[in-house]
N, C-alpha and C positions, 0 to 999 in steps of 0.2 A: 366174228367179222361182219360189218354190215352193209349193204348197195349202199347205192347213193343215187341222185339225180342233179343232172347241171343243164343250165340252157345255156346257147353256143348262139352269141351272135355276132352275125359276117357282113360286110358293110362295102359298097361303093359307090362313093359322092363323084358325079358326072361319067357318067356313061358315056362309053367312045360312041357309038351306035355305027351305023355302016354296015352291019351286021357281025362286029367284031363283038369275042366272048371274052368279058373283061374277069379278069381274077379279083372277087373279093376278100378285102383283111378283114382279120380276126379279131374280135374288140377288145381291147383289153384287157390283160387275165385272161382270156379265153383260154385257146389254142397255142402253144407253139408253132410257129413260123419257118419253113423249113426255107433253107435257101435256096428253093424253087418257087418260092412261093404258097408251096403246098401246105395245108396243115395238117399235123400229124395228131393222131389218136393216140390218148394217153396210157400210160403204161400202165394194166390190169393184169390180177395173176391166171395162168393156163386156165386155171380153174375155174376162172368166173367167165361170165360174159360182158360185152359192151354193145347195147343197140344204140343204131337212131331212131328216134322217135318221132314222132309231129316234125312236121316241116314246115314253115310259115313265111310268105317273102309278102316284101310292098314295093311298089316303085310307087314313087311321087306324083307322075301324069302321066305314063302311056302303059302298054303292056311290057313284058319281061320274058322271054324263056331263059328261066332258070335250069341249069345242070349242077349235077353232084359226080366227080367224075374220080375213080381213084381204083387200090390195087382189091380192094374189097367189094368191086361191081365186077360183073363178066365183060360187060362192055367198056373198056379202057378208055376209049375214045367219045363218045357220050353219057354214059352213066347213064346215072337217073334223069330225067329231061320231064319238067314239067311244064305249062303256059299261066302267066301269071296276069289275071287281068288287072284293070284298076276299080277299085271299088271306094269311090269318092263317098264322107259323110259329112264332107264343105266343098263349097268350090277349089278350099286351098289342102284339103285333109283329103288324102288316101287313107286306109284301113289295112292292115294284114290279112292275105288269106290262107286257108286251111290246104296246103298245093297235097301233101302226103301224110292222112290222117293218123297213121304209127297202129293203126289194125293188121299193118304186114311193114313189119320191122325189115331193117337194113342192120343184119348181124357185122362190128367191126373187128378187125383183131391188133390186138396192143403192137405199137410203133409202125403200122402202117399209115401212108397220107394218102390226101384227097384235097382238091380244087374243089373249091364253089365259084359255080360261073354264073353270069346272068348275059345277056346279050339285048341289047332294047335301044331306045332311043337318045341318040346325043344328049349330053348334057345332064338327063335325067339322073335321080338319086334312089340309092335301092338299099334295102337291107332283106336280108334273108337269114332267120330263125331256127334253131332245131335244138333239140332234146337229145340228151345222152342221157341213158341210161344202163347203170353198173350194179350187176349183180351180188358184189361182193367187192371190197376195196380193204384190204391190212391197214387199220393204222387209221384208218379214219373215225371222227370221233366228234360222231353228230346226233342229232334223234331225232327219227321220222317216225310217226306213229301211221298208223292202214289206216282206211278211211271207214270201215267198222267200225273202228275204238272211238274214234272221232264224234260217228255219229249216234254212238251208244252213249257218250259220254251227255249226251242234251244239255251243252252249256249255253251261257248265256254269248250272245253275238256284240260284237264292240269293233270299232276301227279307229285306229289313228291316222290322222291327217299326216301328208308329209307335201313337200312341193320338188320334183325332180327336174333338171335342165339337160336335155338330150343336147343343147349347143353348146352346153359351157366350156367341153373339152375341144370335140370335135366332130362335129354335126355327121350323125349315122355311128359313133363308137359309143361307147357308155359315160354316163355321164357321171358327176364326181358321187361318191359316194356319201348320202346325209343318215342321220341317224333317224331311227323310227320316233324318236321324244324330240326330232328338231321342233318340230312345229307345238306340239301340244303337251311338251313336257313329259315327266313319268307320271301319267296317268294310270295307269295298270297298277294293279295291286302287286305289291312284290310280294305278297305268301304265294299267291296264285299261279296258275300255268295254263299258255295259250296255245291252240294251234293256229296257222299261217295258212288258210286256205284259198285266199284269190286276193285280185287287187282292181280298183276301178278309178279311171281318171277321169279329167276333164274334157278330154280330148285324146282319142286313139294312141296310143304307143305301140311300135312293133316288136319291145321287147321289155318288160319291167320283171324288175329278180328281188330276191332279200339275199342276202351273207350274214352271218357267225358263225356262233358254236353251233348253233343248231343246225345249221344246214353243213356241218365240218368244212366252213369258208370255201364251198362250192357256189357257185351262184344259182339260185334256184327260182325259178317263175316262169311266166307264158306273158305271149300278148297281151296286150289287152283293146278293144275290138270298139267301146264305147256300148257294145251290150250285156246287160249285167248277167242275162242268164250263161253266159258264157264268161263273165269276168270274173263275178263277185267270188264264185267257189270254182276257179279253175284248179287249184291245184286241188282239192275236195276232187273232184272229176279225175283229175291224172294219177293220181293215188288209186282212187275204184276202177277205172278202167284197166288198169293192168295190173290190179291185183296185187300191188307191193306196197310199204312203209312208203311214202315220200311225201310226207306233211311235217314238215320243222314245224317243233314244238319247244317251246321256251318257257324260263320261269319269269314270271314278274318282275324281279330282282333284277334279269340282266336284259330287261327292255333296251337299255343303252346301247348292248352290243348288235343288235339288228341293223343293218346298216342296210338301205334303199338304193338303187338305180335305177334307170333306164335307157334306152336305144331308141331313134326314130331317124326316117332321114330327113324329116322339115320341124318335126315339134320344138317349140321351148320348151321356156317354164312353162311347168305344167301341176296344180293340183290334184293330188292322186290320194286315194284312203289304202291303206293295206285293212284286208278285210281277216277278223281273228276270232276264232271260238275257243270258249274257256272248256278247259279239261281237265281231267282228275290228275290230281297226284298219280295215282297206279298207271293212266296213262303213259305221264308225261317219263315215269319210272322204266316200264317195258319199253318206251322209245329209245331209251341208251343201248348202247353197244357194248358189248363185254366189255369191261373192264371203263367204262364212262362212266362220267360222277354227274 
């Protein structure tokens, strides 16, 4: 059986402010919705675990206290509570910041909810980011290689172009899904096999992911910040920092199936590279999961 990793992003366009704590939705595919509003933490066996991870919020132009509030905090009634300032890199560009670095995890346990709240200024738009991460998941059927093999592997670095539109659905959920070859065709060698370590845009996103096989149609990514030491090998980074598989690796062959996103609560279109290093066979082989082909 193998972990897995997903990014969860929660989203609300126009803030009541008044000092009222608005309940952020779940973007698409994310989370289930519970008819409170709450969202619920996905079903893992006894056995394993589920943390949250990295915590990331933006509002648009003023500041935010963000909470995470639910039956897996001791405090029911505030939770987590952190202050979210703004960190403009346009007059009209906010940035994501780093509110709960995931050096002290928020252990969840299967089918309990949680409220994400943010409380800030009328009108304003916010999204707020975070990391699941699953020890073990039956039945899933992905390949993440550590970030060792990766970097044992000294392949050659390559990125394809893609263009995402955080507005096209609905400004702060995720936007439609394009394919890794929309833009620059099957470039990649189909004998060959890549790993999926970061991503860099034109312009700030507060949430960009990939989906397939590789990632067992989880959505998997981080921010991205518009600084590359932080973008280009973010998931390179989130793999070595905790020590586990979570670098989706893919064959050449099924570059088609990588499919792109992203979240923000002002971006468009937006040009963005997925950044990928080439890896062995053997890697890309130990990265299946019992019984994956």
């Amino acid at each position: 059986m193998a972990g897995a990793l997903q990014i969860v992003n929660t989203f609300k366009q126009g803030l009541t402010g008044g000092g009222t704590a608005d309940d952020f939705a779940s973007g698409n595919g994310d989370l289930v919705t519970a008819n409170d509003g709450s969202l619920l933490v996905p079903s893992f066996p006894d056995s394993a675990t589920c943390v949250m991870e990295e915590i990331w919020a933006v509002d648009d132009d003023s500041p935010m206290l963000l909470s995470i509030v639910g039956q897996d905090w001791i405090d029911r009634q505030t939770g987590f509570e952190a202050q979210v300032g703004v960190i403009q890199t346009t007059p009209t560009t906010s940035r994501a910041q780093l509110v709960s670095p995931g050096s002290r995890s928020q252990n969840l346990h299967s089918g309990n909810s949680f409220f994400v709240r943010g409380t800030g200024t009328a009108a304003d738009n916010a999204n707020i980011v975070f990391l699941l991460r699953f020890s073990m998941l039956p039945g899933i059927n992905a390949a993440f290689a550590s970030a060792a093999a990766v970097k044992a592997d000294s392949g050659d670095l390559v990125g394809m172009q893609v263009t995402v539109d955080p507005s096209g659905v609905a400004q702060g959920d995720w936007s439609d899904q394009v394919a890794l070859t929309a833009t620059e065709g099957r470039k990649l060698d189909s004998s060959r096999y890549y790993a999926i370590v970061g991503f860099t845009a034109a312009t700030p996103l507060a949430a960009f992911a990939v989906t397939g096989f590789a990632t067992g149609q989880f959505k998997v990514g981080s921010p991205v910040l518009g600084d590359g030491a932080h973008d280009a090998y973010s998931l390179l980074d989130i793999a070595e920092k905790y020590s586990d598989p979570l670098i989706p690796v893919f064959r050449g062959y099924d570059q088609d199936s990588i499919k792109c996103q992203a979240a923000d609560p002002t971006a468009g279109s937006t040009a963005a590279v997925v950044q990928l290093v080439e890896v062995s066979q053997a890697t890309w082989q130990a990265a299946q999961p019992v019984g994956g082909s």
